[in-house]
N, C-alpha and C positions, 0 to 999 in steps of 0.2 A: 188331868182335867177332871173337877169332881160337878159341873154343872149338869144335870142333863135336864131333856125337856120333855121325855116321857115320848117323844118323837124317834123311835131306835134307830132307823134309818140314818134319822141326821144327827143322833147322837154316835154312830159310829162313824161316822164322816169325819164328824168331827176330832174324835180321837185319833185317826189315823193322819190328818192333814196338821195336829199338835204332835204325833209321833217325828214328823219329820222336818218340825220347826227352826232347828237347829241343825241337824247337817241331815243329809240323803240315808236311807234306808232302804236295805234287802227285804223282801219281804219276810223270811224269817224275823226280821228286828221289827217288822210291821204286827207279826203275831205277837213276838214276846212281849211289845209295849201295851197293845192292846185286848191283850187276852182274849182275842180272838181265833175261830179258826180257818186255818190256813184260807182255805176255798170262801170263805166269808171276807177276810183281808185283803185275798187277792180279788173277786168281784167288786168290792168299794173302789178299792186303789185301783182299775183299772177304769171304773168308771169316771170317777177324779181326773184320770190321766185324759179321757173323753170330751170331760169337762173342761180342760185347761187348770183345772185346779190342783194338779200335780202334772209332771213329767216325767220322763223318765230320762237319766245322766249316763255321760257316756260310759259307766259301767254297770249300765242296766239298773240300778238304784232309782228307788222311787224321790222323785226331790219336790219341793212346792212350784207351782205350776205360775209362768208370765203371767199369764190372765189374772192372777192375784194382783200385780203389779198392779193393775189400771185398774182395779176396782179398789186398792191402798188409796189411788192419787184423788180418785174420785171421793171416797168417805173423805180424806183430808179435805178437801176442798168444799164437801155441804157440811163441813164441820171445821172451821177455822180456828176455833179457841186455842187448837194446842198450837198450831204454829206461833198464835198470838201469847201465848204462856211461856213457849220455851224461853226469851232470856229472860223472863221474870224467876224462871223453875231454876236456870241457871244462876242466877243473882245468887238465890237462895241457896244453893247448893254452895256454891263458895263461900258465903256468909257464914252458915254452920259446920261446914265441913262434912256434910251427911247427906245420905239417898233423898230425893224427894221427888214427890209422884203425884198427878191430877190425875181424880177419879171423876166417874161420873155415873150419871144413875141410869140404868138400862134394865127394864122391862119395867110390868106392875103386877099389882097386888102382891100375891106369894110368889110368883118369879121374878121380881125386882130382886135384882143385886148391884153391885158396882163395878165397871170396870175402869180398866188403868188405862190411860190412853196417851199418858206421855212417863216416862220414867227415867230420871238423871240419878245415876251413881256415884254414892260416894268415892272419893280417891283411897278412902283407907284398905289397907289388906283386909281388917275382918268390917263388911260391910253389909247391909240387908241389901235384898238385890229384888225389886219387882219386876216382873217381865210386862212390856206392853202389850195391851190386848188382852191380858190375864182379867178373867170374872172371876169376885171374892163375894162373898155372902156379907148381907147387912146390920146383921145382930153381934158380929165383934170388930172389933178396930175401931181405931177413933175414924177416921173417912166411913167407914160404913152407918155406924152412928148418926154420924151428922149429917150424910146424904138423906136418913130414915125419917129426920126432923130436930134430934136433938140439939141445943141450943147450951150456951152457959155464960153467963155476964161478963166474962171474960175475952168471949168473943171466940174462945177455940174448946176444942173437948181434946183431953188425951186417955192412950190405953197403954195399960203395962201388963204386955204377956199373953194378950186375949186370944189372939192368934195363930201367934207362932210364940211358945216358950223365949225369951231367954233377947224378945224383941219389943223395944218400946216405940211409940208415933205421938207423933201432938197436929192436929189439924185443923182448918180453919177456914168458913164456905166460901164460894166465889158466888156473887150475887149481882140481880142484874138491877136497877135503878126503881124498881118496883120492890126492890127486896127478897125476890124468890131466888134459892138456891141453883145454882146451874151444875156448879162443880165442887169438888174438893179439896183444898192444896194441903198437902199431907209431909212432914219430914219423919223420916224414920230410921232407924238405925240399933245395933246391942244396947242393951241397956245398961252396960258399964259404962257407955259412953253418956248418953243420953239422961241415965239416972233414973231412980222411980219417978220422976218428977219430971217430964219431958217436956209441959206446960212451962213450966217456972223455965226452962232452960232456955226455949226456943218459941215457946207460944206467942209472944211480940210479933218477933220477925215472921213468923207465917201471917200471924194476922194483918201485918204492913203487906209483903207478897199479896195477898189474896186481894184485899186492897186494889192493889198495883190490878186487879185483872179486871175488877168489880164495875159495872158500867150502869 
């Protein structure tokens, strides 16, 4: 996680509650991800555990805490779009055969960035993979871009490489009936597959997608 907010407290929080995103962790594996120290990792995480916002697993491992659960079902619920996205997100992913992701714009001024809040995998072995929930910065990719304000008669912007090496996207806004921007619908995938040209490949069908969400 490279965000932070100059808040060290909740920026350590934060890293330790993404430390064990993906499966339960010893506190050793809480220090090593965190570069933190021990007595600092264990204070957080135990406070976490206080909070509901970690647990602890029946091998003593620090794991994400229930009370997550019901504050998931709750942001889902004052925020609908993705539920309402997903078989559009799905259409689209079988259409192209590749990863694609709705971002959306969260915070302002100099701390705006975007995050991902719905993300369908491609089927391929070699595939780009965004994590939900993941904050990306708004000066590269084409979803960052165009969440910033950028526009192109085309109706989508793409990026080759901006990001992550070796990774190309073509994306296209989600707009509400007054015309302002709400989200981002993004396909992305290697750029072997994709091509320099990921507009030309794919920039239609996103912009029909986005379309499909735009109210």
């Amino acid at each position: 996680m490279d965000i932070v907010t100059g808040v060290g407290v909740i920026d350590k929080a934060m890293l330790i509650l993404h430390a064990v995103a993906d499966s339960p962790a010893s506190l050793n594996d809480l220090q090593t991800a965190t570069g933190m120290p021990r007595a600092t990792a264990h204070r957080l995480a135990s406070a976490l555990v206080a909070h509901g916002m970690l647990r602890r697993d029946a091998d003593g491992q620090f794991a994400l805490g229930h009370d997550l659960v019901a504050l998931g079902h709750a942001a889902a619920e004052r925020f609908p779009l993705t539920e309402l996205a997903r078989p559009v997100l799905e259409d689209l992913r079988d259409e192209t055969g590749e990863s694609v992701q709705l971002f959306v714009l969260e915070g302002l001024g100099e701390g705006a960035r975007r995050r991902c809040v719905l993300s369908l995998e491609s089927t391929h072995g070699l595939r780009w993979i965004v994590p939900e929930g993941a904050l990306f910065p708004l000066d590269v990719g084409s979803a960052g871009r165009l969440l910033s304000g950028a526009s192109s008669r085309d109706g989508w912007i793409q990026s080759i490489g901006e990001r992550e090496a070796g990774v190309a996207s073509v994306s296209a806004p989600v707009t509400t009936g007054e015309g302002n921007v709400v989200a981002a619908l993004s396909v992305s995938g290697p750029i072997e597959r994709l091509t320099r040209q990921p507009g030309k490949r794919f920039g239609d069908a996103v912009v029909a997608a986005a379309a499909r969400l735009s109210v």
